[in-house]
N, C-alpha and C positions, 0 to 999 in steps of 0.2 A: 556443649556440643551434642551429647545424646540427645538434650530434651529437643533440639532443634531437627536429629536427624526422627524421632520419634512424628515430630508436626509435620514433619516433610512427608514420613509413612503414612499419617495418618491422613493426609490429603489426596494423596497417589490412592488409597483403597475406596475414600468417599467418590472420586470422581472418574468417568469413565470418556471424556472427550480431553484430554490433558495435550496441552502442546511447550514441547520443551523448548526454552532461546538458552541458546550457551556459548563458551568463547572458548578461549587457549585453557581455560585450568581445568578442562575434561581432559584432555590429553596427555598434560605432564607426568601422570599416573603410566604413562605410556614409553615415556621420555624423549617427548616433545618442548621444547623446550615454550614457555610464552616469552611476552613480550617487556612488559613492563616492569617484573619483581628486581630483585635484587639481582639475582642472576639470569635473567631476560633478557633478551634480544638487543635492547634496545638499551643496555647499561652495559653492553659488551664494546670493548676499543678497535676501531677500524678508520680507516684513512680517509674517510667520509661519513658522516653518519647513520645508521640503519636507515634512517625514516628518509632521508635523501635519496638513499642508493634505491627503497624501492619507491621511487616516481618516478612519473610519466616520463617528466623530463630529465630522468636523468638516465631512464630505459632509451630514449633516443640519441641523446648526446654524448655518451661511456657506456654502450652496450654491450663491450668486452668486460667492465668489471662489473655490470650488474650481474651476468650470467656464471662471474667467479662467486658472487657471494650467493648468487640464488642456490648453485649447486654444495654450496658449504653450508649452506645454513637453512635453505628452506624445501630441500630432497632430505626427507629423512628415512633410510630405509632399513627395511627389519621392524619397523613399528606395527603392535599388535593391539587390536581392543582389546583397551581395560574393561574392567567390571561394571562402570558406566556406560561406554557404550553398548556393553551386552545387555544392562539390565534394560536399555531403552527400547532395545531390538525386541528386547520379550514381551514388553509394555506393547510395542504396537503390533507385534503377531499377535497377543491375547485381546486387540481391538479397544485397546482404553486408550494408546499413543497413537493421536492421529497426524503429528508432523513433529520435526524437529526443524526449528532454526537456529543455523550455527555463523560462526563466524569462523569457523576451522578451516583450513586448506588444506585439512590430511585428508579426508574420505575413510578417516577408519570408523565411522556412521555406518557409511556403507557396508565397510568391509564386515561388521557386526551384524549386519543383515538389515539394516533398515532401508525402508523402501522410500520413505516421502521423505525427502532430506532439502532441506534450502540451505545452498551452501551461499551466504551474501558475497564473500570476497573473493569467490572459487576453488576452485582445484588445482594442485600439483598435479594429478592425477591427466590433469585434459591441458593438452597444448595443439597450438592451430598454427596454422602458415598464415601467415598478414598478406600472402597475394594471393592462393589459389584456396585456402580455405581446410584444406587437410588434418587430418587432426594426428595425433603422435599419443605416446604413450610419456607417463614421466621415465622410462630408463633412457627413451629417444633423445633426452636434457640429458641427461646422468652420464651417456656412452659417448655425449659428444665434445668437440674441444671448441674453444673460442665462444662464437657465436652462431647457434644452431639454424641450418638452413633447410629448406626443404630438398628434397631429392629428386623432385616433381618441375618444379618452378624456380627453385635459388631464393624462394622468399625466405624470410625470417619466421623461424618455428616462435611464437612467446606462449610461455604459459597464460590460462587462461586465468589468471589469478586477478583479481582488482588492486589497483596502483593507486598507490594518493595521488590526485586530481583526476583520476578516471572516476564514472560516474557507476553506480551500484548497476547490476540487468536487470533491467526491468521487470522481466517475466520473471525473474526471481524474488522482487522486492513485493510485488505482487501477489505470487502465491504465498509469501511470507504473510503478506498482509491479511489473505482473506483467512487462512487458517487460526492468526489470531483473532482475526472477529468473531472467530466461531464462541467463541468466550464470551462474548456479550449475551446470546441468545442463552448459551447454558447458563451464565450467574440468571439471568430472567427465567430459566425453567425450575432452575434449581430453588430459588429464595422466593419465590413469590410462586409461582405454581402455572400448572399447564395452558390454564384459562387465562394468565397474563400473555404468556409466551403467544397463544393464539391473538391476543388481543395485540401485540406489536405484529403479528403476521400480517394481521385483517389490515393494518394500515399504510402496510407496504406500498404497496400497487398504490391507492389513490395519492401519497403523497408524492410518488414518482409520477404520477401522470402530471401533477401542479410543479414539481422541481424538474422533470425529462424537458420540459419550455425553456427555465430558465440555462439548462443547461446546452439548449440549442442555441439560443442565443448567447452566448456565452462564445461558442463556436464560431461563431457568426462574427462577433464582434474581435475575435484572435484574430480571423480571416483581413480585417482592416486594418486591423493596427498593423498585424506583418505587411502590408502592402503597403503603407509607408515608412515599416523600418526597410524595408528591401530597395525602394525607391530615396532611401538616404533623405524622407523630409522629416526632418526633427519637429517640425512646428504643426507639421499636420499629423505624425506620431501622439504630441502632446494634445493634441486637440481630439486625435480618436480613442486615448487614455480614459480622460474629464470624460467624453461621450459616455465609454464603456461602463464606467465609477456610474455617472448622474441615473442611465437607464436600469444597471443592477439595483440601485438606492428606490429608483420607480417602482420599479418591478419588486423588487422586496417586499415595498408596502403595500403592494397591491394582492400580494402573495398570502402574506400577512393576516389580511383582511378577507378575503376570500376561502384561505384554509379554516380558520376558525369557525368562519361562518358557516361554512358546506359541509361540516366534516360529518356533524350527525347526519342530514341526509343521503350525502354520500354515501355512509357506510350503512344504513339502514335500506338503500336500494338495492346494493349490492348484498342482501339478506344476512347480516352480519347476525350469528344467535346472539340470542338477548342476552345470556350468561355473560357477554365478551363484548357487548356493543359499548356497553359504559369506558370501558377500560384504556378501548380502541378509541372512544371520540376525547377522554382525556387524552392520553397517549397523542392521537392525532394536532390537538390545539397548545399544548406546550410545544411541539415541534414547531406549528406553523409560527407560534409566539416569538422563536429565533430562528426563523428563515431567511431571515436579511443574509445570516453569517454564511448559512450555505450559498445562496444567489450571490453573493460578493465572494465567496472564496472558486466560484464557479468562473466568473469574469476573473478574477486573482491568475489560475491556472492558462484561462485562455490567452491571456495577456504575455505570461511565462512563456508560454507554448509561440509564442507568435515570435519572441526574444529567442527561441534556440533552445530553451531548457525545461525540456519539460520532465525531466528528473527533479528538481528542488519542486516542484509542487508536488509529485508523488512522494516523495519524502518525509514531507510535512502532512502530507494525510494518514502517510503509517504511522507519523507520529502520535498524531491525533486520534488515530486507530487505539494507539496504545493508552493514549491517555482517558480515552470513552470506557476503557477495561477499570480502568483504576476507579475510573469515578464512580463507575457502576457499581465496584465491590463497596467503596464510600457510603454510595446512598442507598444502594439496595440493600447490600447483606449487613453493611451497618446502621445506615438509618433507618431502617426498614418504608423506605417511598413507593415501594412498588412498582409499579408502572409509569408513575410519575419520576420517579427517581432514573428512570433509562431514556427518561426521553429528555432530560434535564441533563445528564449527561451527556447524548449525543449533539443540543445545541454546545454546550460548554466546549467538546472538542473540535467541533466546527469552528468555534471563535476563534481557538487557536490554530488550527493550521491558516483561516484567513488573515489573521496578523504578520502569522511567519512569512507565507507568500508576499502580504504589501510590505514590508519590510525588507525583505531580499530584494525584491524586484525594484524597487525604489531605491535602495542602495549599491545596487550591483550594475542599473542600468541608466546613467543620467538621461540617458534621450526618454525614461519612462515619468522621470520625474516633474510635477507637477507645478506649475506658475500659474500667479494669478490672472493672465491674460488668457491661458490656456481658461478658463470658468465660462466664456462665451460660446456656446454652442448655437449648433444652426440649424433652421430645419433640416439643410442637405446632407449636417454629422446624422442625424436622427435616419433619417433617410436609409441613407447608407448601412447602417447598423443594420438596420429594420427587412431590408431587402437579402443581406446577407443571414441574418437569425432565424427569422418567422418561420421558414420553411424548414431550417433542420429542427427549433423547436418543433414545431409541427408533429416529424418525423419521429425525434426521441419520443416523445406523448400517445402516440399512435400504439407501441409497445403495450404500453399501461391498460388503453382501454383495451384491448384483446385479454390480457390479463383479469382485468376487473369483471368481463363478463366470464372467463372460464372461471373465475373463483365464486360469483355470485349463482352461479348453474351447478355446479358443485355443492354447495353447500345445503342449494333447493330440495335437490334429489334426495340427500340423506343427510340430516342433523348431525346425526352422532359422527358420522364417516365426515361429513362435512367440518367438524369442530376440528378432527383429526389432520383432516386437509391444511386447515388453517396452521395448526400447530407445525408441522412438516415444512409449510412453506416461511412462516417465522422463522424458521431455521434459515432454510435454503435463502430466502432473501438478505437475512443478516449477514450469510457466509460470503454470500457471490451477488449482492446485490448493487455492489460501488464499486463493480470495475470496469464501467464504461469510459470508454476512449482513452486508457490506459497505453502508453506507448511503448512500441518493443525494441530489443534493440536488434540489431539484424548482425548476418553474418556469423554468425556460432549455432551450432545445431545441436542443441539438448539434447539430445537423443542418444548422443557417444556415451560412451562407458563415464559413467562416474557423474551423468549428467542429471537434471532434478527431472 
């Protein structure tokens, strides 16, 4: 146990961008009880199960006894940060903690002083009216009997807490996400050095301007498939599926083949220093080598998205967020690959969130799934696809080159200040560079006390 809390020390002083994820066994030091142990939540005897009582469906259908057990068991008051959550508090006031993601509903993060908090399941702390939208405090639960109503409207006050079958907030799973990405960019600054880290920077922008396409199209083609799930035609669903599948497979290899090829003079136009060019035109052709996974996990999402759910593909990309982290410590700081090893990782976790998405979406949606009659396309599927994508690709790409020329103008003017630009925006693009058309959920307004 020492020698592990000593690694844990010695980790916390080497690094200065540290992002904590933690659950219930921060708290219990608090006397919070978790969920799972021996004497958890969730091995306690009640007349319904824990894990029953809090869903969706059983907050709609026995909403008097949910709100008996919520206030018995998940208001806990008098609870004070432990030593944990102060010591995190101090980590991100002295600017080494740059977020915590928890899965806690107390908010004693907050109450510890921490500012950048992703609570994934929410808060006790925030409850709202399901008609007028008003928000309460948790004593507003705590002081009320039955089932709490507004005082406004007569709607129903619910805590803002996530229920099994409700789906994660968006904006929360989000900024969870980019904050762990930031981890990519520092294993690359840290194990390999500034001039790699400049060199994944340098290849942002152009490889967004060749993926911002397929990701219009992508859009494009969501656009068609919901217009005949909405129109209830199963057969022309299945038929704008195959379309979506055959054109990502085109476009992949087209992708493919053209990133490889262009990547040196691309980046040598856009005056890439020579110290970084090499690194960058590697870097840039193992990407393009597994761009099919991105352009099909891009159609994977739009497809989701056309089905009602665009939660499980965002889901599957944090996951793959997380799993790009892993790999990267794997090949970088153990294999030593360098530059080659984070770009090798970023295809790998692409793989897998494109799996997860065909996989859910294929088995959660029969009208999505594919026969062999559906294989026959036409020019009119083509068409149609085609007239819906081209022009928001277009649009996404359009981003890129304005991008490509302030970075390439930049770095004209001053080498030195320009490497620095590069290195900077390596950052900034890894952080916040994947959260386009990210969907929010509406109706809750962050901003209340307790909120991220």
């Amino acid at each position: 146990m020492e020698q592990d809390v000593e690694k844990l020390q010695e980790l916390v002083d080497q690094y200065d961008r540290i992002v904590f994820f933690g659950g219930a066994g921060v708290s219990t030091e608090s006397g919070i009880p978790d969920f799972r142990s021996v004497d958890g939540l969730y091995n306690q005897k009640y007349d319904y199960p824990p894990e029953t009582i809090l869903s969706h469906t059983f907050f709609m259908r026995h909403t008097d006894e949910f709100y008996r057990f919520y206030r018995d068991k998940l208001i806990v008051k008098g609870a004070k940060p432990n030593a944990a959550h102060l010591r995190l508090a101090k980590l991100e006031r002295e600017g080494r903690l740059k977020a915590i993601v928890t899965q806690n509903i107390d908010g004693l993060h907050q109450a510890a002083g921490s500012k950048t908090v992703y609570e994934l399941h929410g808060s006790t702390l925030r409850n709202y009216c399901t008609g007028c939208g008003k928000f309460f405090d948790a004593d507003f639960i705590a002081n009320s009997t039955g089932v709490p109503r507004c005082p406004d409207c007569g709607g129903i006050v619910k805590p803002d807490v996530v229920l099994y079958e409700e789906g994660l907030d968006e904006q929360v799973v989000s900024g969870a996400v980019q904050a762990i990405r930031k981890a990519d960019t520092l294993i690359v600054g840290n194990f390999v050095g500034s001039n790699a880290l400049a060199a994944v920077g340098s290849s942002g922008s152009p490889i967004f301007l060749l993926i911002g396409f397929s990701q219009g199209i992508a859009v494009g083609a969501g656009v068609v498939v919901s217009q005949f799930l909405g129109a209830k035609d199963r057969e022309g669903a299945h038929t704008a599926v195959h379309t979506s599948l055959a054109l990502s497979a085109i476009l992949g290899a087209i992708l493919t083949v053209c990133g490889i090829a262009v990547s040196r003079a691309l980046l040598t136009a856009m005056n890439t220093p020579a110290e970084v060019l090499e690194d960058a035109v590697l870097y840039m052709r193992l990407y393009f080598g597994g761009v099919l996974f991105s352009v099909v996990y891009n159609m994977a999402a739009g497809i989701l998205n056309a089905a009602g759910n665009s939660k499980r593909s965002l889901l599957y990309l944090g996951a793959a967020s997380i799993t790009n982290i892993v790999l990267d410590l794997v090949l970088i700081a153990g294999c030593k690959m360098g530059v080659a090893g984070a770009a090798i990782a970023t295809v790998l976790a692409q793989l897998i969130s494109t799996v997860g998405c065909f996989l859910y979406a294929f088995s959660k949606y029969p009208e999505l799934q594919l026969h062999r009659p559906d294989f026959a396309i036409t020019k009119n599927d083509v068409t149609q696809h085609i007239v819906q994508g081209v022009p928001l690709g277009l649009q996404f790409s359009v981003l890129s080159i304005g991008i490509i020329t302030m970075q390439s103008v930049i770095v004209q003017f001053d080498m030195e200040a320009g490497r620095k630009a590069l290195r900077l925006y390596g950052a900034g693009e890894h952080s916040g560079g994947h959260g386009y058309g990210l969907p929010r959920r509406g109706g809750i307004d962050r901003s209340q006390p307790g909120a991220v």
